[in-house]
Biotite code that builds the C-alpha atoms (Angstrom):
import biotite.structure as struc

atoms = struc.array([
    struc.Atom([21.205, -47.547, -18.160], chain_id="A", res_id=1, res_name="UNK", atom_name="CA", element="C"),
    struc.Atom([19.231, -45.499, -20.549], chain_id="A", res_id=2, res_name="UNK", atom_name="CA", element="C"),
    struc.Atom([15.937, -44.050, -19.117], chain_id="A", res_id=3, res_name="UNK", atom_name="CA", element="C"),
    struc.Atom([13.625, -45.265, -21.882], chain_id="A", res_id=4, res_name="UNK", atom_name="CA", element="C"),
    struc.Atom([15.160, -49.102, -21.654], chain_id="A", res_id=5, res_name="UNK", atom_name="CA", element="C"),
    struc.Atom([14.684, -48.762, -17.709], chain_id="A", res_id=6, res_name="UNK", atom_name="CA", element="C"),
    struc.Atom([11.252, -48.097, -17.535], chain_id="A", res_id=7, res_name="UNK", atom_name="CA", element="C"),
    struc.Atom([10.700, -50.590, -20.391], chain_id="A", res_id=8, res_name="UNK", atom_name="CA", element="C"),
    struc.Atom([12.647, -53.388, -18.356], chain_id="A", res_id=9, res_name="UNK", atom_name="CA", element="C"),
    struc.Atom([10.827, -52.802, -15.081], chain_id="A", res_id=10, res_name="UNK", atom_name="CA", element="C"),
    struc.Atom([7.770, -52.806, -17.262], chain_id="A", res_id=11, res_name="UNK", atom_name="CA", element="C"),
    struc.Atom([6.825, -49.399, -15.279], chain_id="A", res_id=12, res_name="UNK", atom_name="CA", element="C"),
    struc.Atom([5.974, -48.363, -19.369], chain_id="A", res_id=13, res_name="UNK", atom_name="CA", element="C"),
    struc.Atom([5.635, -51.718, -21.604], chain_id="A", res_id=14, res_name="UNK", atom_name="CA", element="C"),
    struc.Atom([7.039, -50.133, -24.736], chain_id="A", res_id=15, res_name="UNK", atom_name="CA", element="C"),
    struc.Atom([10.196, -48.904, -25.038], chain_id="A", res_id=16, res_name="UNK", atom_name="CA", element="C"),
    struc.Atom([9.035, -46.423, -28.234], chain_id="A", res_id=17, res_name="UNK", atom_name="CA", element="C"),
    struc.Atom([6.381, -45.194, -25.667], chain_id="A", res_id=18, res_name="UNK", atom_name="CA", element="C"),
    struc.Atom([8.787, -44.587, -22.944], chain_id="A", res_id=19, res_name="UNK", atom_name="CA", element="C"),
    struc.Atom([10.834, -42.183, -25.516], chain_id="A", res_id=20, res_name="UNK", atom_name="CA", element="C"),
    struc.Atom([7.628, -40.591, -26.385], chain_id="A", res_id=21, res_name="UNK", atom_name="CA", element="C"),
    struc.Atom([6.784, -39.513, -23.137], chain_id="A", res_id=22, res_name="UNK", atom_name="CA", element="C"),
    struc.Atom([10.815, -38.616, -22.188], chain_id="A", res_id=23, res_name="UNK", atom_name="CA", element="C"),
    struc.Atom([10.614, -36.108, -25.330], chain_id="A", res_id=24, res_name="UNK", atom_name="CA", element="C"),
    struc.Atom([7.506, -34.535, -24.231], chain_id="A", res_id=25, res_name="UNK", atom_name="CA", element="C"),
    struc.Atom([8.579, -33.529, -20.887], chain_id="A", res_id=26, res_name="UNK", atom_name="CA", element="C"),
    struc.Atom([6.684, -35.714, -18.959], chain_id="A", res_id=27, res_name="UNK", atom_name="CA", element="C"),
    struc.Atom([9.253, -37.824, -17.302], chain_id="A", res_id=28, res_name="UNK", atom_name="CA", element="C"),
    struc.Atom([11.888, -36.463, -14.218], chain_id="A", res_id=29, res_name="UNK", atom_name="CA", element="C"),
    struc.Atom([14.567, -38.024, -12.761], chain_id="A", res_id=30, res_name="UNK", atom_name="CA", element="C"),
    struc.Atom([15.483, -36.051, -9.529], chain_id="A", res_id=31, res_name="UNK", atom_name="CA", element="C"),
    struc.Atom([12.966, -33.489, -10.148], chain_id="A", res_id=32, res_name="UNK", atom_name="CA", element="C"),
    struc.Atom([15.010, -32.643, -13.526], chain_id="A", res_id=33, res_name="UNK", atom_name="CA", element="C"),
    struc.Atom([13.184, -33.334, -17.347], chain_id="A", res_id=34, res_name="UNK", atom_name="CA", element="C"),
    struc.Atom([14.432, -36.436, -18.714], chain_id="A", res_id=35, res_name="UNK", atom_name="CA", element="C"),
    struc.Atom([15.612, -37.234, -22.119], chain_id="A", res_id=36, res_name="UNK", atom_name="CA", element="C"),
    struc.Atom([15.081, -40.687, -23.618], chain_id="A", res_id=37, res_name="UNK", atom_name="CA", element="C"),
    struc.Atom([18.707, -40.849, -22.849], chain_id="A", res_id=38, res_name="UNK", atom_name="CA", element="C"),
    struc.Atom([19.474, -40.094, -19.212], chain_id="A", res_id=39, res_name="UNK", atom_name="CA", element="C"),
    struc.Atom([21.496, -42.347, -17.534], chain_id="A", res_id=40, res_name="UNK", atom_name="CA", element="C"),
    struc.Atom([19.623, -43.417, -14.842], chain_id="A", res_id=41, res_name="UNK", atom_name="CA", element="C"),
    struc.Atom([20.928, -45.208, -11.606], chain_id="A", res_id=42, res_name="UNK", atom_name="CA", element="C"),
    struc.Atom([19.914, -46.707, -7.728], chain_id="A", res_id=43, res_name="UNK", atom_name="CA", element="C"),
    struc.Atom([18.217, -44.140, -6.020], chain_id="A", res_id=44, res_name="UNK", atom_name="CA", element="C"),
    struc.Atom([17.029, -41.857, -8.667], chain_id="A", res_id=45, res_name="UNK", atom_name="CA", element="C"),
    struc.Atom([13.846, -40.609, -7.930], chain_id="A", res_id=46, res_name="UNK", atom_name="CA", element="C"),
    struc.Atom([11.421, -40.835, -11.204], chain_id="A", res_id=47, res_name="UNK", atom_name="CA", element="C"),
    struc.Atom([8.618, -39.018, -11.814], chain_id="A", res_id=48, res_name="UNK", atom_name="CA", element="C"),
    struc.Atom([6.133, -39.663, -14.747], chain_id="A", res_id=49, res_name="UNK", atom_name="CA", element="C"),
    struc.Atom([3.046, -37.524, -15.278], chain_id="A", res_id=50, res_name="UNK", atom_name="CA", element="C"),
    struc.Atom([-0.208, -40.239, -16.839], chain_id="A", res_id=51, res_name="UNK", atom_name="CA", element="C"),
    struc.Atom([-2.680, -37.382, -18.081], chain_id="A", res_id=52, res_name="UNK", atom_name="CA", element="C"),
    struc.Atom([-3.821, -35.823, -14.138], chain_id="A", res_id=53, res_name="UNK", atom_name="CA", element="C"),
    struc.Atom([-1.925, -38.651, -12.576], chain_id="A", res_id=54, res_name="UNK", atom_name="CA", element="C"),
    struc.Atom([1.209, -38.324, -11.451], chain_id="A", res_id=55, res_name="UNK", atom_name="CA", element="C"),
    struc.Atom([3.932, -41.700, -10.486], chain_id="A", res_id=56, res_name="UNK", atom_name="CA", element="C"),
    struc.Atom([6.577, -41.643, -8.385], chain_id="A", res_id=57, res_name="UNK", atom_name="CA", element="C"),
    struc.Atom([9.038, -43.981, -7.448], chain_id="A", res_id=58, res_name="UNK", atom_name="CA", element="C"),
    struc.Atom([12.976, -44.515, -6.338], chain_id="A", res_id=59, res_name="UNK", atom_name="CA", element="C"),
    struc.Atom([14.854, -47.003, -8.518], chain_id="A", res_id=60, res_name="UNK", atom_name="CA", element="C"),
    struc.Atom([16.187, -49.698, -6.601], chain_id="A", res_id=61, res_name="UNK", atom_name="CA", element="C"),
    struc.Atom([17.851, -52.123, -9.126], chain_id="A", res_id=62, res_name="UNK", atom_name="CA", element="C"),
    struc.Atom([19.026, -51.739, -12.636], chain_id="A", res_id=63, res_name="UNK", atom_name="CA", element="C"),
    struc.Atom([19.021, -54.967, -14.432], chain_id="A", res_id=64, res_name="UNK", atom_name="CA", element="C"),
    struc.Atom([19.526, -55.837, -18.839], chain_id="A", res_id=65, res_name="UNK", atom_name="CA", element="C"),
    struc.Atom([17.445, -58.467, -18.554], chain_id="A", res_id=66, res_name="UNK", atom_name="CA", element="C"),
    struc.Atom([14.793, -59.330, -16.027], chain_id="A", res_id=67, res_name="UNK", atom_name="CA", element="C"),
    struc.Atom([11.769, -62.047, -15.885], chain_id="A", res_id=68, res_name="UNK", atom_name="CA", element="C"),
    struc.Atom([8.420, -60.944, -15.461], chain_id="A", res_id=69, res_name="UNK", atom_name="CA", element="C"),
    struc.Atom([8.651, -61.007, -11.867], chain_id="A", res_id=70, res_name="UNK", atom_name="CA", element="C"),
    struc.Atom([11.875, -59.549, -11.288], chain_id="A", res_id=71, res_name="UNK", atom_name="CA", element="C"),
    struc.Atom([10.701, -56.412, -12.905], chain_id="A", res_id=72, res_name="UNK", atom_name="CA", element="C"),
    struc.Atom([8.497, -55.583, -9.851], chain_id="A", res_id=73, res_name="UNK", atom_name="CA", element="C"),
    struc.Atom([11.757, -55.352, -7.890], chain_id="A", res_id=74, res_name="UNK", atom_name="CA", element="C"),
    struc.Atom([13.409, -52.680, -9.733], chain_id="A", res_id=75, res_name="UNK", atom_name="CA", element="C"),
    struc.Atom([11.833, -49.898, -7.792], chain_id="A", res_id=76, res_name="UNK", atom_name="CA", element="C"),
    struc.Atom([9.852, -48.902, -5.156], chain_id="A", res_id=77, res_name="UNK", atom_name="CA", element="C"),
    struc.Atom([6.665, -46.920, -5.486], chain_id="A", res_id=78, res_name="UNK", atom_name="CA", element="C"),
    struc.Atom([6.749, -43.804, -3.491], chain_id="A", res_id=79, res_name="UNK", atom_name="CA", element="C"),
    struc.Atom([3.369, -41.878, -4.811], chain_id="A", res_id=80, res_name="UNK", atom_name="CA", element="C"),
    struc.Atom([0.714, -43.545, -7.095], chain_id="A", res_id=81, res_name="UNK", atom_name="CA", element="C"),
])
């Protein structure tokens, strides 16, 4: 799955448009490589996505098309916050 869907379908970013943003400006890593919008992006990938000083971290544990609300919170596991 593409890296700007995934982090809009596990709602770690709630806009998909937003998620791309933040791919093209070099502030998203995917096994401490830069990310395009378009990375494929699997189970057990490590992302990292720098928030102004703060910095997330977590592993991907599912990739899902569609997911509920609560589902969503399943599709990874937060390693540093």
């Amino acid at each position: 799955m593409r890296l700007d869907k995934y982090l809009k379908n596990s709602r770690i970013i709630k806009r998909r448009t937003i998620a791309k943003e933040a791919s093209e400006n070099g502030r998203v890593k995917v096994n401490d490589k830069v990310a395009k919008p378009g990375t494929e992006v699997a189970e057990g990938d490590i992302i990292e996505i720098q928030f102004g000083d703060k910095l997330f971290k977590a592993e991907i544990t599912n990739v899902a098309e569609h997911v509920t609300k609560d589902g969503a919170k399943e599709m990874f596991r937060v390693i540093e916050d």
